[in-house]
C-alpha positions in Angstrom: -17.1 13.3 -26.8 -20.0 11.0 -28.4 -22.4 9.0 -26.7 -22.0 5.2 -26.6 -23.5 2.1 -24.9 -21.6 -0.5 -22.5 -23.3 -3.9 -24.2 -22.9 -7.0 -21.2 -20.9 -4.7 -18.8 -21.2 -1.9 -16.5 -19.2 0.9 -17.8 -16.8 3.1 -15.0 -15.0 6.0 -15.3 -12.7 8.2 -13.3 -9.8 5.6 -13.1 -7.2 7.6 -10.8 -5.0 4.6 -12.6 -1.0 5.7 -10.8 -2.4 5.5 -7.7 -5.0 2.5 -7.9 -3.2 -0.3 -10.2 -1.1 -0.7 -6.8 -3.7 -1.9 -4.5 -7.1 -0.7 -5.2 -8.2 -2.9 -8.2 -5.8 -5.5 -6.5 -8.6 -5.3 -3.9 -11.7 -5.3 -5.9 -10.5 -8.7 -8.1 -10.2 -10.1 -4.0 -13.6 -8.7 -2.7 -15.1 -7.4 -5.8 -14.3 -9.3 -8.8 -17.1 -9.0 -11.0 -17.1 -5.2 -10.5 -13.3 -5.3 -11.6 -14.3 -6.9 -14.5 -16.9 -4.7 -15.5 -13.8 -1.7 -15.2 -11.5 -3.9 -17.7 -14.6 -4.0 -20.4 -14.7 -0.1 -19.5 -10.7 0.1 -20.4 -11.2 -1.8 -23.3 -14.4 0.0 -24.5 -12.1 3.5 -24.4 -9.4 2.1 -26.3 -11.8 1.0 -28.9 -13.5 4.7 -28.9 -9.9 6.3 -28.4 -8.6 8.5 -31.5 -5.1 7.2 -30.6 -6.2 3.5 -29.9 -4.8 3.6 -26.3 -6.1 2.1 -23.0 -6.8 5.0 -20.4 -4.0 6.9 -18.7 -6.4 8.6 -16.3 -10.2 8.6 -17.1 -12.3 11.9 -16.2 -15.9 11.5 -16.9 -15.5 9.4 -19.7 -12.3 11.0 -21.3 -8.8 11.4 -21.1 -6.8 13.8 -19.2 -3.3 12.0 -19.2 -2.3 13.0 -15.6 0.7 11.2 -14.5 2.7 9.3 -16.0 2.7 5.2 -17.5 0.3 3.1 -18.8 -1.6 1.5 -16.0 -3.9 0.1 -17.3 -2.2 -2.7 -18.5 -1.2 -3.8 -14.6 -4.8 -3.8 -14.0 -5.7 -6.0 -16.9 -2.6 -8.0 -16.4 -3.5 -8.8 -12.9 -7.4 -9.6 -13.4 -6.1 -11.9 -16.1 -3.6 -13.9 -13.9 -5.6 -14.4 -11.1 -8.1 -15.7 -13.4 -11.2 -12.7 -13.4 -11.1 -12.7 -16.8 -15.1 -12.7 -18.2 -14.0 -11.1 -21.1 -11.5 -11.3 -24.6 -8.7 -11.5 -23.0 -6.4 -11.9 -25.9 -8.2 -8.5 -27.2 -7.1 -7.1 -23.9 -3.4 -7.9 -24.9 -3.2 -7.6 -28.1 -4.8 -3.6 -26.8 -2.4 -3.6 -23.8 0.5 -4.2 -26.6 -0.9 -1.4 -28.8 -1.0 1.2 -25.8 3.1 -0.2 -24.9 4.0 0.5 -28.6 2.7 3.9 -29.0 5.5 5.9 -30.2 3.9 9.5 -29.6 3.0 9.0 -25.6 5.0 10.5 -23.4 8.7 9.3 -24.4 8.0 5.8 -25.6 10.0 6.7 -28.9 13.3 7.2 -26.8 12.6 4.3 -24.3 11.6 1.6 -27.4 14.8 2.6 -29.1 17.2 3.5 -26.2 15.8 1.6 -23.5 15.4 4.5 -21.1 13.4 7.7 -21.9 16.7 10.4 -22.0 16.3 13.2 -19.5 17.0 15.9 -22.0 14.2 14.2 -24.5 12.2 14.0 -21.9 11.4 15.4 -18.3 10.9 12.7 -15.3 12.5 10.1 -17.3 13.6 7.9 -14.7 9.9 7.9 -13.7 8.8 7.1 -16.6 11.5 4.2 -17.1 11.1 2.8 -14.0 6.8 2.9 -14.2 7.3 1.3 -18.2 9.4 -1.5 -17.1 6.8 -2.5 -14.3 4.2 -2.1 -17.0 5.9 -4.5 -19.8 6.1 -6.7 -17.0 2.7 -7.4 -16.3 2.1 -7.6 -20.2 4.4 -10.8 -20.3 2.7 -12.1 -17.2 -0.3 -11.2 -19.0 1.2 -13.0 -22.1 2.6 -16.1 -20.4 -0.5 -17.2 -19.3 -1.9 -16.9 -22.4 0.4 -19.0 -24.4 1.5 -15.6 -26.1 5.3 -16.2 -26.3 6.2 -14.0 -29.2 4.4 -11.1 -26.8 6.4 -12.7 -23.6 9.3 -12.5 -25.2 9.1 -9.2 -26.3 8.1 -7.4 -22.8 9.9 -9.5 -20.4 12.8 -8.2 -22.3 11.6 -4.6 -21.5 10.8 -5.5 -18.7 14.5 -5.3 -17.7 15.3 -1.9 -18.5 15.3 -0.1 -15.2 18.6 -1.5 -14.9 19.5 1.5 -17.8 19.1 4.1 -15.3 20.3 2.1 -12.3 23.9 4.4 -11.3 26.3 1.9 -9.7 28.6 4.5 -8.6 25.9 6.7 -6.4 23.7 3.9 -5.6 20.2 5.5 -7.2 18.5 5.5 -10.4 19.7 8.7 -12.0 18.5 10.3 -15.3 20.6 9.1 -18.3 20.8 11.5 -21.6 20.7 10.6 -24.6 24.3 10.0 -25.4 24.3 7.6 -23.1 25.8 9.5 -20.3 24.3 10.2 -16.9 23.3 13.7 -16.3 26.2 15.3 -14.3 23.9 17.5 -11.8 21.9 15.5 -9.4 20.7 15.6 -6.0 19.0 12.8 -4.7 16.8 14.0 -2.0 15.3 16.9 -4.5 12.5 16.2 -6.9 11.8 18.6 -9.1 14.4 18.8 -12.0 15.7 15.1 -11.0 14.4 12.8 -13.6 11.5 12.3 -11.0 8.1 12.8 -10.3 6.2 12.9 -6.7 9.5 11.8 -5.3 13.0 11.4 -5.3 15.9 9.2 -6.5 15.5 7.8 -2.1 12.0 7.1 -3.1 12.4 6.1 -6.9 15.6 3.5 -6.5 13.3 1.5 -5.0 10.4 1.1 -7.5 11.3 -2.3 -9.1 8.7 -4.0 -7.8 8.6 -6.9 -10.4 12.2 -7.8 -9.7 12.7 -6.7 -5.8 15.4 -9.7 -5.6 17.3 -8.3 -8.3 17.5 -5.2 -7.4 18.6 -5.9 -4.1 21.3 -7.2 -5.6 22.4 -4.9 -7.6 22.2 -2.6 -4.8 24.8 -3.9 -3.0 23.0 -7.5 -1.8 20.7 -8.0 1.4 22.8 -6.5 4.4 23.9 -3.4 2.6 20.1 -2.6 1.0 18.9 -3.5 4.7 20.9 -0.7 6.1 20.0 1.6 3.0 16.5 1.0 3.9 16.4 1.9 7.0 17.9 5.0 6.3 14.9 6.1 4.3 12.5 5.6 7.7 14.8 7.5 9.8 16.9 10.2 8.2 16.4 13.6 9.1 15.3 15.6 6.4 16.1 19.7 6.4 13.5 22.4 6.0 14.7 23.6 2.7 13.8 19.9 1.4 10.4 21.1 2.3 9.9 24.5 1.1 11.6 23.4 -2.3 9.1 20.7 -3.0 5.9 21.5 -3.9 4.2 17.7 -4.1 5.4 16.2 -0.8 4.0 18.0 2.8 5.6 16.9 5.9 2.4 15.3 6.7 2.6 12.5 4.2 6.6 11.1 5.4 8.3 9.7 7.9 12.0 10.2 7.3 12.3 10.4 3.7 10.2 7.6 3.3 6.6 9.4 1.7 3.5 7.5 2.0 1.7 10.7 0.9 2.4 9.8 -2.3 2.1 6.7 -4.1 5.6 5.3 -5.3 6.6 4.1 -2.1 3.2 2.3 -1.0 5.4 -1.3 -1.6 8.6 0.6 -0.2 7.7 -1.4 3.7 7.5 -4.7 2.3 11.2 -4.9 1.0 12.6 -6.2 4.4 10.7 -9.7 3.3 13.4 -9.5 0.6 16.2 -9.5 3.1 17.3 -11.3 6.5 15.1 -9.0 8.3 11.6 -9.5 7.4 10.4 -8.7 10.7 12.0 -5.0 9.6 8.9 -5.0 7.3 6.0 -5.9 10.0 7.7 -2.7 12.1 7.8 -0.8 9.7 3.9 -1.0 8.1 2.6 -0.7 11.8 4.6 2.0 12.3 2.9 3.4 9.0 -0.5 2.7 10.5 -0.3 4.2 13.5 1.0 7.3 12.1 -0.3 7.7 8.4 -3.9 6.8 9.6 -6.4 8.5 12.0 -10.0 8.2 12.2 -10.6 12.3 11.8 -11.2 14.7 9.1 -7.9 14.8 8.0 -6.9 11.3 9.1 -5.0 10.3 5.8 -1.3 10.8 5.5 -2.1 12.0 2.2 -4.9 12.3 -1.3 -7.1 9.1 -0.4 -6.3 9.5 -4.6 -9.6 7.4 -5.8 -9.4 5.0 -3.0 -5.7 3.3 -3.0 -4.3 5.2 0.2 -7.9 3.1 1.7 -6.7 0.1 -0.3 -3.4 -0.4 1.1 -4.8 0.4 4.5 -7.1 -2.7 4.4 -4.9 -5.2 3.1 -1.9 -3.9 5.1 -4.1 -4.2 8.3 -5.4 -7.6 7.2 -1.5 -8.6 7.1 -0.7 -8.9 3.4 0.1 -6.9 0.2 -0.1 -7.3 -3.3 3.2 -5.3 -4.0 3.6 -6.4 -7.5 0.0 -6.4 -8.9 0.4 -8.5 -12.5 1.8 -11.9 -9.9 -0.7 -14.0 -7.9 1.5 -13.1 -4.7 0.8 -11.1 -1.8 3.6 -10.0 0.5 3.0 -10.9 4.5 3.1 -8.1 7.0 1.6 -7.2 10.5 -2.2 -7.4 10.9 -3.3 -4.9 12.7 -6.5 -6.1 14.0 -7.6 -9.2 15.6 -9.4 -10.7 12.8 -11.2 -10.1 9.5 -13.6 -12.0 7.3 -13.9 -12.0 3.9 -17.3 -13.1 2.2 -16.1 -13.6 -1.7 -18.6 -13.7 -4.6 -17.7 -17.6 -5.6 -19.8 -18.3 -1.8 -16.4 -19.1 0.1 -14.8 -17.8 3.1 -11.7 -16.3 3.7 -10.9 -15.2 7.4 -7.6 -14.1 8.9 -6.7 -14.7 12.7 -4.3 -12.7 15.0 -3.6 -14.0 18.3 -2.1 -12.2 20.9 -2.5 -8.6 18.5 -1.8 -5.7 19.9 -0.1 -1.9 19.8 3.0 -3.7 21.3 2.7 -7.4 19.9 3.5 -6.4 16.1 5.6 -9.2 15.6 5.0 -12.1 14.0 6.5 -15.5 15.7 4.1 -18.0 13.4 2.3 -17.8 10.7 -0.6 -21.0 9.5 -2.3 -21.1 6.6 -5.2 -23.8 7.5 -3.3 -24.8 10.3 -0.4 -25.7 8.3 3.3 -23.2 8.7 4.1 -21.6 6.2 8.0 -20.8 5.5 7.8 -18.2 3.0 6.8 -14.3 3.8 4.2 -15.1 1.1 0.7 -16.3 0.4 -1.2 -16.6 -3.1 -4.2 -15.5 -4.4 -5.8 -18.9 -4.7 -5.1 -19.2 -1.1 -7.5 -16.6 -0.8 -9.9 -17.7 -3.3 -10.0 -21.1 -2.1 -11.5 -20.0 1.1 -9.6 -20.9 4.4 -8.2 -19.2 7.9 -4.6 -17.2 7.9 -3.6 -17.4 11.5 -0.8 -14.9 12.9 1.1 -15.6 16.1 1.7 -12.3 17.5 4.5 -11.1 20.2 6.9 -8.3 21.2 10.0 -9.4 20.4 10.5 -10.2 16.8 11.6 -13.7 15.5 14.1 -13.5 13.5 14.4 -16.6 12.0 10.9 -16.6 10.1 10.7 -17.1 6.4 14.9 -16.6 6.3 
């Protein structure tokens, strides 16, 4: 509520940052960096005017409204760091994504610092919050590995971990633990509301451990089982009751109980890479295309929510996806279009190539990166960077043999 001046940097507001850390700013540090930039100095400019010395939860014309849920803003930092867009302090960006992780008062972080989970009955949509905190001390140890920090690394790679704590072996989902210890006896785990969740469900939820999607197939029961449990979420049949109980998810944004409508599950697709189906996950995001996406007035399966619905439409129809923003990876899928060029700020050129693309041919039989195979479901962001073609073989019938 004072007036202040952004000294060397643009400053932005209205940072949307539940949705966007998953693909839009993602985006911009791959088409955009030095705007990206310009929104970390913004971060760090409201954490220094900030009563509570935190970095944004979600920024509304220049304040804070804390909507949602986690700490964001430390994946987006995290991320701009490690893929080296960082014009800026970026050990003053850690040591501020640190303070914003340790603040007590926010939103449970009292329970989950001492417990390791935020307790249901301390604490509503605590398996949200568990599972979003985890992701977000993540990226602060990526953040803090690459900066020689290991005191920092050692510290949130450890908390990194604790979505195990309300992992429930013997119903297969996360589930909302109390704060004796015990899980909470009711549960339902297509309902959302009451659940230990928010926008979503334990279907949705169980999945969001996108910093450790290895481990967490394991847990789950290893690659075949989880295969089989993900395809139930594309094509279970959910009742009308599920609908008129819950207020946040329309039958427009979800396909089975899978909901692209709302944010948690915009990695959910990509999973399959993580399995011996991969070519499940090229499928399954054209599928999502063709039916989330139509060029009308209400052509978006759901809130564009500041632009990340639009972000993970153009880098799932380019063919890739950064699914765990904070790592230099990207995740392969299915283009959708025959090409696409990308003019990057440092003057290079970055171009992707689908042969053979079309509404049937959403299988991948080969991929080349400068005309080289590649055997992993994975490329990097100096690959992009660098400058260079991504080609895509395209067919019918899948091939199921690539990247296992």
């Amino acid at each position: 509520m004072n007036v202040h001046k952004a000294n060397g940097f643009t400053n932005y507001t209205t940072f949307s940052l539940w949705d966007t850390y998953r693909a839009l700013h993602p985006f911009f540090n791959v088409v955009q960096p030095k705007r990206n930039a310009d929104m970390v100095q913004s971060m760090m400019a409201h954490f220094d005017q900030s009563v509570q010395k935190m970095l944004p939860v979600w920024s509304h014309y220049a304040n804070e409204n804390w909507c949602m849920i986690g700490y964001h803003s430390v994946s987006v930092i995290a991320d701009a760091v490690v893929k080296g867009n960082a014009p800026f302090d970026a050990n003053k960006a850690l040591d501020a994504c640190v303070a914003t992780a340790r603040y007590k008062k926010y939103d449970g972080l009292e329970y989950y610092m001492s417990l390791g989970y935020v307790p249901e009955d301390k604490n509503g949509s605590s398996v949200s919050k568990t599972l979003e905190y985890a992701y977000d001390d993540w990226a602060i140890a990526q953040m803090a590995q690459k900066l020689g920090r290991k005191d920092v690394y050692d510290e949130f790679i450890k908390r990194s971990g604790y979505w195990k704590n309300v992992y429930d072996a013997s119903t297969g989902f996360m589930r909302p633990k109390m704060s004796d210890g015990t899980f909470r006896k009711e549960f339902d785990a297509l309902k959302t509301h009451g659940q230990g969740f928010i926008e979503g469900n334990a279907w949705n939820y169980s999945l969001y451990v996108p910093q450790y999607p290895a481990e967490m197939i394991a847990l789950m029961g290893g690659k075949k089982q989880f295969a089989i449990h993900l395809d139930s979420l594309f094509t279970m049949h959910l009742p009308d009751e599920f609908f008129a109980e819950t207020e946040d998810i329309t039958r427009d944004g979800i396909i089975g109980n899978y909901v692209h409508g709302n944010e948690p599950s915009h990695h959910t697709a990509y999973l399959y890479n993580w399995t011996d189906q991969p070519w499940k996950t090229q499928e399954r995001v054209r599928m999502i295309l063709k039916k989330m996406y139509r060029p009308t007035p209400d052509g978006l399966g759901g809130n564009d929510d500041c632009g990340q619905m639009s972000a993970w439409y153009i880098f799932t129809t380019m063919g890739f996806y950064p699914i765990a923003p904070g790592s230099d990876q990207y995740s392969l899928g299915s283009p959708a279009v025959d090409g696409a060029t990308i003019q990057l700020e440092n003057g290079k050129t970055f171009t992707m190539e689908a042969k053979n693309q079309s509404d049937k041919n959403v299988y991948v039989q080969k991929v080349e990166l400068n005309g080289q195979a590649l055997s992993k479901a994975t490329i990097t962001h100096a690959d992009i960077m660098n400058g260079g073609k991504l080609t895509f073989y395209m067919s019918s019938k899948p091939n199921k043999k690539l990247f296992l």
